[in-house]
Every structure is written in C-alpha cells, then in structure tokens.
N, C-alpha and C positions, 0 to 999 in steps of 0.2 A: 720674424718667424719664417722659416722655409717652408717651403709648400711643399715638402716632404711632411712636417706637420699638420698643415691645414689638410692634405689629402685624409692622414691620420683619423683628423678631428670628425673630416665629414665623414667617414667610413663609423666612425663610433657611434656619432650621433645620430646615424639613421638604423646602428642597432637598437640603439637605446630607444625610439623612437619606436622600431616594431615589437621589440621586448614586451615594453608599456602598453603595448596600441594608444597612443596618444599623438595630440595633432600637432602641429607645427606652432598653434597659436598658444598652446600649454608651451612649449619650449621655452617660444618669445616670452614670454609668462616669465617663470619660473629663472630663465638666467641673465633675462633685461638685454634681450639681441632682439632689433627688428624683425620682422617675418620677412621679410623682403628679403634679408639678409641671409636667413636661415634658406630660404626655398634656394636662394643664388648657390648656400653655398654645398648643399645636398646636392646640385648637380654639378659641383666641382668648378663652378666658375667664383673668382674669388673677387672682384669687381663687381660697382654697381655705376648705375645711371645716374651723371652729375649734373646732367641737362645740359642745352646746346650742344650735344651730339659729345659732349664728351663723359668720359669712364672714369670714376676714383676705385682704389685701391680700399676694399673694406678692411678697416683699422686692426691691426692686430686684436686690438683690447678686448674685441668681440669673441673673436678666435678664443682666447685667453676666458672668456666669461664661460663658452660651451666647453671647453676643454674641463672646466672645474668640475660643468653637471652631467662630464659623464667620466669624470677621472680615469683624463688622459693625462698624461706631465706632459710636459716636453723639458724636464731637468730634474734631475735626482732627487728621488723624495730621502730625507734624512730621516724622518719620523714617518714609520709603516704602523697602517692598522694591528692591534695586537689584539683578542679575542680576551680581555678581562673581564673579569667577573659582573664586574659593573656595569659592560657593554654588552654582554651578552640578554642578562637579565634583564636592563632595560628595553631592550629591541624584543624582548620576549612579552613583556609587558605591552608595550606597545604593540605590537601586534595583534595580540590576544584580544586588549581593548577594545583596536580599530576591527575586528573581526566579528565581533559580537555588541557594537558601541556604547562599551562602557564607557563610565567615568571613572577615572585614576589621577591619585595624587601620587606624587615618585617622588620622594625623599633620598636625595645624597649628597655625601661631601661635599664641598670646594673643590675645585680639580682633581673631580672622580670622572670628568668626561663626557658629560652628562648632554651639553649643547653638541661634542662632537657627535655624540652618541643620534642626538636629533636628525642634524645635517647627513648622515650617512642614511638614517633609515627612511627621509623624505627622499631622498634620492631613487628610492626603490618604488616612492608613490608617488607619482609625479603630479595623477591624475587626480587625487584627493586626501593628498596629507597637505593642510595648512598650518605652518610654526611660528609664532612672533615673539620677541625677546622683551620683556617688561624690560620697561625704562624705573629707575628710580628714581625721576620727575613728572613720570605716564600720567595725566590724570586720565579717568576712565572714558573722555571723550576723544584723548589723546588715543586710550588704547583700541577705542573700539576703531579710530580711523587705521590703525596697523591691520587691523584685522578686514576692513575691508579692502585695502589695497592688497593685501595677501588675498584675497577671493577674488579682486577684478569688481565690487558690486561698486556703485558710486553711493556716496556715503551722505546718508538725509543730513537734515537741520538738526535735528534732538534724539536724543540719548537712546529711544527708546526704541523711535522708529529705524534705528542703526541695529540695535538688537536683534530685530523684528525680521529687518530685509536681509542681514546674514544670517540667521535662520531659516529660513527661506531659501537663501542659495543653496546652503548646506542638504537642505531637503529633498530639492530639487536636484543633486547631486544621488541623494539618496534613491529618487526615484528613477534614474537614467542607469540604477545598477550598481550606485558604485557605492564605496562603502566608508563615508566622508570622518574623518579623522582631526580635530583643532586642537592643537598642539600651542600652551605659553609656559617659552624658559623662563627660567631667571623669577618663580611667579612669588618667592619672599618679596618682592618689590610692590608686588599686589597692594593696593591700596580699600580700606572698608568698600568704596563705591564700587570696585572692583570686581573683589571676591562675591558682593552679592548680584554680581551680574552674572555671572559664571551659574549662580543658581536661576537667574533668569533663563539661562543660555538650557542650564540641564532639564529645564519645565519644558520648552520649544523641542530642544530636540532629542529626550528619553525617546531611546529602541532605532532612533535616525541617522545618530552620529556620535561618536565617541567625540570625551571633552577630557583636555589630560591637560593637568599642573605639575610644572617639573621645577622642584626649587631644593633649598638648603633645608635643615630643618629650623628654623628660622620661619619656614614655612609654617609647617604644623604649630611653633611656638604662639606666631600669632595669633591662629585662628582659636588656637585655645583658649588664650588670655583673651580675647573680645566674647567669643562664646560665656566664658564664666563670666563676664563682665554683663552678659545677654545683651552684649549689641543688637542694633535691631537687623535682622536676616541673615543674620551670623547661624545663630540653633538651625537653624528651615538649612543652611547651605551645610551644616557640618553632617544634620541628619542623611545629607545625600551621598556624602561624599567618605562618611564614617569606616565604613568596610573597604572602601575601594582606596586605603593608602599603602603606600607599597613604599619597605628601605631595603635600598641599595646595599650591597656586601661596604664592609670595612675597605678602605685600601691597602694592597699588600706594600708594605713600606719597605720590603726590599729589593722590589722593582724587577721581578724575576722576570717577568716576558719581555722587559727593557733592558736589561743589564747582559743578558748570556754572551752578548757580541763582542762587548769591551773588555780587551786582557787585561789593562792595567788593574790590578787590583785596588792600590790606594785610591784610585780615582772612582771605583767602585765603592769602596767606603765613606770616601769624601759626598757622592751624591746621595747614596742613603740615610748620612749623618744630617746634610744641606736641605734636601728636597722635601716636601712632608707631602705631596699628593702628584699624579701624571700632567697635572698643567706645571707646577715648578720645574720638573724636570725635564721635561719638552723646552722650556725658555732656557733649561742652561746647555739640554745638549746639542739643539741643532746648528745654532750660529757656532759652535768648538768644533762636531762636525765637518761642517763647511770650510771651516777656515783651515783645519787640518787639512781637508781636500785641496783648500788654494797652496796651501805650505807643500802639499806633497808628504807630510810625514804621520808619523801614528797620531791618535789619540791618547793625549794623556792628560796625569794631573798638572803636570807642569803650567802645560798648552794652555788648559784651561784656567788654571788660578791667574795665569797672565792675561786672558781673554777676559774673564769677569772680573779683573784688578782688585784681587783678595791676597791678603797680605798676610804674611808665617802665623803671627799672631791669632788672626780669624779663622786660619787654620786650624791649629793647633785646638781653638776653642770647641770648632763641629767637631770633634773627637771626644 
C-alpha cells in the first residue's frame, strides 16, 4: 500500500472519528486495529516500536481493516451502494427503533440485503450499534459470548449472569446519553433457548435499548409453530414482540438500479432470467466485471457465460 493511501486513510479516519465524537479505543474496537496503532497512525507516522531501538513497518492489513470502517478503497469498487427499497426501509426501521428503543423483528428475502444493509448503518453508530450474526450451530451460551465480545464486557460463568451483565453495559450506555441499539442477523437460526432470551433481554432493557431481529421469514414461521405449540416462553416473547414485526418490500427481479449500466441487452436478460435476489447477482457480476477490466474489453454475455462456464444448453434453458 502507498502512503499516498495510508495518508488517505488517516485523513478519513480522523473524520470519521470527529463525525461520531468517538474515541480511539471504540475504533480499536470496532475494526480489530491496536490503539497504538491507530494514535501512530492519526499522526501520520506509519511505524511502530519493535523494541531494541528498532521500528517495524505497521502491516498493511491494518491499514486495510480502517480503510473498510470508514470506506475508503483504495481499488475499484464494481458493486456501489444502490438505495433499494429494501435498504432504505430497513435503515428506516432501524433507526426509528434505536431512536425511541424499540423492539423490531425485520422480515426479508434471501439476498434482499439485509446484513449489507446492517453493516452500512453500524457504521454510522459506532458508538452504540451492536450486531452479531446467529450461527446455525450458536447455542445460546455460544451466542451470548458473541454478544459480549461485540460490547468489550468479559463474559461470566452462566447463562444468566451473561444476560444480566450485558444488560447492564447497554444501560450504562444508556445512561452516559447514548442511545444503545443490539442488532442479531441471520436470527431464523435462533434456537428455543434463544429467542426466549431476547425476551429476558426486552424485561432488562424496555425504554433502555432497542432489541432488533433481522432474519428470513423462516423467522416469524418458527416462532409461530412453537407459540401454537405453547412452548414454554414462546406466548410471554411473541406478546412482546407482536406489533413490532416489520416485511421488507418484494425484490424487484429486474434489477433496475443494477442493470441501467450494462448495454448488452441479452446479458441483461440472461441475469434477470439467472439471478432471483441482489446477493446472486452481485456473485455473478463483480468477478465478469473485473475480469472484463483485466481483458480490457466490454461486458458481455459471451464474457460472462465463459467466466461462469455455462454452456448453450443452460442457456437456452434461463430463457
């Protein structure tokens, strides 16, 4: 990396830094760069202390971790933000939530966006949006330890007092002014022990903290079937949670705010016919993109059916 970028990165990062009013140790935090590192590299010196009097060379990759949390590039982005339906209302949603600390459940497609959508609008709260991705092996001691290394708490011996003490941070959050926000994608993966922690979670911190579930409807499917089933703390979490679900717009399947760029038409047909949601179509078009860029020549269908090694026949079929 030139230190034509690194000068970049640290000019960004100390916008983004006064933007927020946030400290040096939320950075460290939030994009996994030493503070040492970060203070060095705010005043433009890019070397640190190896000891015995000698200097190393702080690692790009660092450079590269800050450059993402305050989106800088330093190479072509192929895939630009695009203001869909999906993104917008989500980020409205969430907002509104964290503003007044609800709780919201957010229902939408499969690659409607949805985690992009996350990662963009923590970005903007550095200081108190926490997000963690359910695993679909998470058990709920699993998940509550995501959730405390997303806050920095150190994470007790049992279940509850893990609840308890990220409660507590979040409050403590709340009380210093700010306007704490816990944010889990992916939450169809939620497991019974789970979801009724989330209602442990909404008893601690009702009027404190917004609590947002953001999954597939997969989501909502489950908590139905266990509620009619009257799992136990299933009714107590759905009574909470009832009014505060929100669906996502449809996807527009003919990729209007993605497509107006590209002239070939058939290969405009070809991805409409291919792609069914913004995450397929993103995996087919940036690496053709790209390589079109290394080639030097258009984008096309050709380009592409050689790149993704799709043959007449397969063709012919998405039609």
């Amino acid at each position: 990396m030139t230190d034509t970028h690194k000068n970049n990165i640290a000019h960004k990062l100390q916008e983004y830094i006064n933007v927020h009013a946030i400290s040096q140790s939320i950075v460290s935090h939030r994009a996994g760069v030493r503070q040492e590192y970060i203070t060095a590299i705010l005043k433009g010196v890019f070397t640190y202390d190896a000891g015995k009097g000698n200097t190393g060379n702080i690692p790009d990759k660092h450079f590269m971790k800050l450059a993402e949390l305050v989106d800088y590039t330093t190479e072509k982005r192929y895939w630009l933000n695009r203001a869909t339906p999906q993104l917008t209302q989500m980020i409205a949603i969430l907002e509104e939530a964290r503003e007044h600390a609800y709780t919201r459940l957010v229902v939408g497609s499969t690659g409607s966006g949805k985690s992009h959508a996350i990662t963009l609008y923590a970005k903007k709260h550095p200081a108190d949006v926490f997000h963690v991705k359910v695993g679909s092996e998470d058990t709920l001691n699993g998940l509550l330890e995501k959730v405390c290394a997303a806050l920095k708490v150190p994470p007790s011996k049992h279940k509850s007092a893990k609840i308890r003490d990220i409660s507590m941070a979040l409050k403590m959050l709340y009380n210093y002014g700010k306007k704490p926000q816990l944010i889990f994608d992916e939450s169809e993966y939620l497991k019974v022990s789970a979801l009724c922690s989330i209602k442990e979670f909404y008893d601690y911190l009702d009027k404190y903290c917004s609590i947002v579930l953001i999954g597939t409807d997969q989501l909502t499917g489950q908590i139905d079937k266990l509620r009619k089933k009257d799992a136990k703390g299933i009714p107590q979490l759905y009574r909470r949670i009832k009014f505060g679900i929100r669906h996502l717009p449809s996807i527009d399947k003919t990729f209007k705010l993605f497509l107006n760029e590209i002239e070939d038409k058939e290969l405009k047909r070809f991805l409409r016919a291919q792609c069914d949601n913004y995450g397929e179509l993103h995996d087919v078009l940036v690496p053709c993109m790209r390589e079109a860029d290394r080639l030097d020549i258009p984008l096309s269908l050709a380009l592409v059916k050689k790149i993704l090694n799709v043959n007449e026949v397969e063709i012919f079929k998405a039609y």
